[in-house]
C-alpha positions, 0 to 999 in steps of 0.5 A: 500500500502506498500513501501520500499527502498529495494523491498527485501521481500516487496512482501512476506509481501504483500502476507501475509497481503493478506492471513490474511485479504483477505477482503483487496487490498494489493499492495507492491511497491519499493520508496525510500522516502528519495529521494524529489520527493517521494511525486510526485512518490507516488501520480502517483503509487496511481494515477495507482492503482486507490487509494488516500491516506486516511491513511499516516504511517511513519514508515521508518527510519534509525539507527546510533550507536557510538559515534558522532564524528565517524559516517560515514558523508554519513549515518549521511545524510542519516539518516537525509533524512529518519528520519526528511526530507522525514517524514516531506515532505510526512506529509506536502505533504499529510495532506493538502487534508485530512484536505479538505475531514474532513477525514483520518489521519497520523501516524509517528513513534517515540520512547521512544528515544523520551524524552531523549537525547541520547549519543552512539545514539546521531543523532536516538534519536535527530531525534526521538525527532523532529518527536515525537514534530513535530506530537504532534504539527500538531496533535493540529493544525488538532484538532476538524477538521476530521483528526487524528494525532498519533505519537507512541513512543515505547520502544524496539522490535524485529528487527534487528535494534538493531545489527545495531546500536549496542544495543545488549549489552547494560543495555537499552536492558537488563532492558527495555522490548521489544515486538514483531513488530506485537504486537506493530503495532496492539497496535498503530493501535488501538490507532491511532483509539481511536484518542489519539496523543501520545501514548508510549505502555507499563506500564514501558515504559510510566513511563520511558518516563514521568519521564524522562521528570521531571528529570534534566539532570544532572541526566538523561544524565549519566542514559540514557549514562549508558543505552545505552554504548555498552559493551565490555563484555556480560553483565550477564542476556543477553546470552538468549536474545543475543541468540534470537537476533542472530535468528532474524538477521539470518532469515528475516521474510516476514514483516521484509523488512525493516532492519533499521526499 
């Protein structure tokens, strides 16, 4: 089952997903799960289609750029509801009756935004932060008891986040490689499959988050600062990948739904 806020391409995406795994029942429904009663409204769709909940996927999420003092206190809320409130209630909602069946699992999506703080996105990477601990917390708690917890923490991909939050422009998005949506959902598929709790894909990516754990903050502030002030002047070496940004905002791809996330 899919879920959007917007219902704006849900059903293209469903389509699709049907077409390459016709073995499979996809449904696309519109909820938007930043609101307190998603859980109550997600069990009746269920309860409609005659499903329960094996495998819990957060994925939604919203993006902020600029510096803190000027984000718009409307979307600052909202990015709370999304990032930190609706994943923890869903996750509280729904890991209670896995752990009763011994079976099933949650998978929240966190980001290399993870392991730093990080100034011009100072609320996405606090918000990051808290559900790359939570997940890792919850997912020692579920050990040895039938129910796998994953949170995945990917460097950049390809979506038109990066336009809303001001990246395009930036060394982070120069110097750090991205992939694409898809690629990186199959890897974090497969890892939540393996049973690992963390997993950040990619050899550089890996690195940057482990070091940035040992690093001071006296180092990894004005690093990390360095990485993601947005520049005035297109940086040498981004015209290619600017190019292939301004396509991607320009055409919505049917699993490109989601433009926060």
């Amino acid at each position: 089952m899919l879920l959007a806020r917007s219902f704006e391409g849900l059903e293209a995406a469903a389509s699709e997903l049907a077409a390459e795994f016709p073995k499979s029942r996809v449904i696309a429904e519109g909820l938007d799960v930043s609101q307190a009663d998603a859980p109550a409204k997600l069990d009746a769709l269920l309860a409609r289609h005659g499903l329960y909940l094996d495998v819990l996927v957060n994925n939604a999420a919203i993006g902020l750029g600029g510096e803190f003092a000027e984000v718009d206190q409307a979307r600052l809320d909202e990015l709370v509801a999304t990032n930190v409130a609706a994943l923890t209630r869903l996750t509280r909602h729904y890991l209670p009756p896995m752990l009763l069946r011994a079976r099933g699992g949650v998978m929240n999506l966190a980001s290399l935004a993870s392991f730093v703080p990080g100034p011009w996105q100072a609320p996405y990477f606090a918000s990051k932060a808290y559900v790359l601990s939570l997940t890792a917390a919850i997912g020692r708690e579920c050990s040895g008891r039938g129910v796998r917890v994953c949170a995945i923490a990917p460097g950049p991909f390809e979506t038109r986040i990066h336009r809303k939050m001001r990246t395009s422009n930036t060394y982070y998005r120069l110097l750090l490689p991205s992939t694409s949506a898809d690629r990186m959902a199959r890897l974090a598929w497969r890892s939540y499959r393996l049973g690992r709790r963390v997993v950040v894909p990619g050899i550089i990516n890996g690195a940057f988050a482990w070091s940035a754990r040992a690093m001071p903050y006296e180092i990894l502030l004005p690093l990390v600062s360095w990485l993601m002030r947005p520049r005035a002047r297109p940086i040498r070496g981004m015209a290619a990948r600017m190019k292939a940004q301004e396509r991607i905002d320009r055409t919505k791809g049917p699993r490109d739904f989601d433009v926060d996330h």
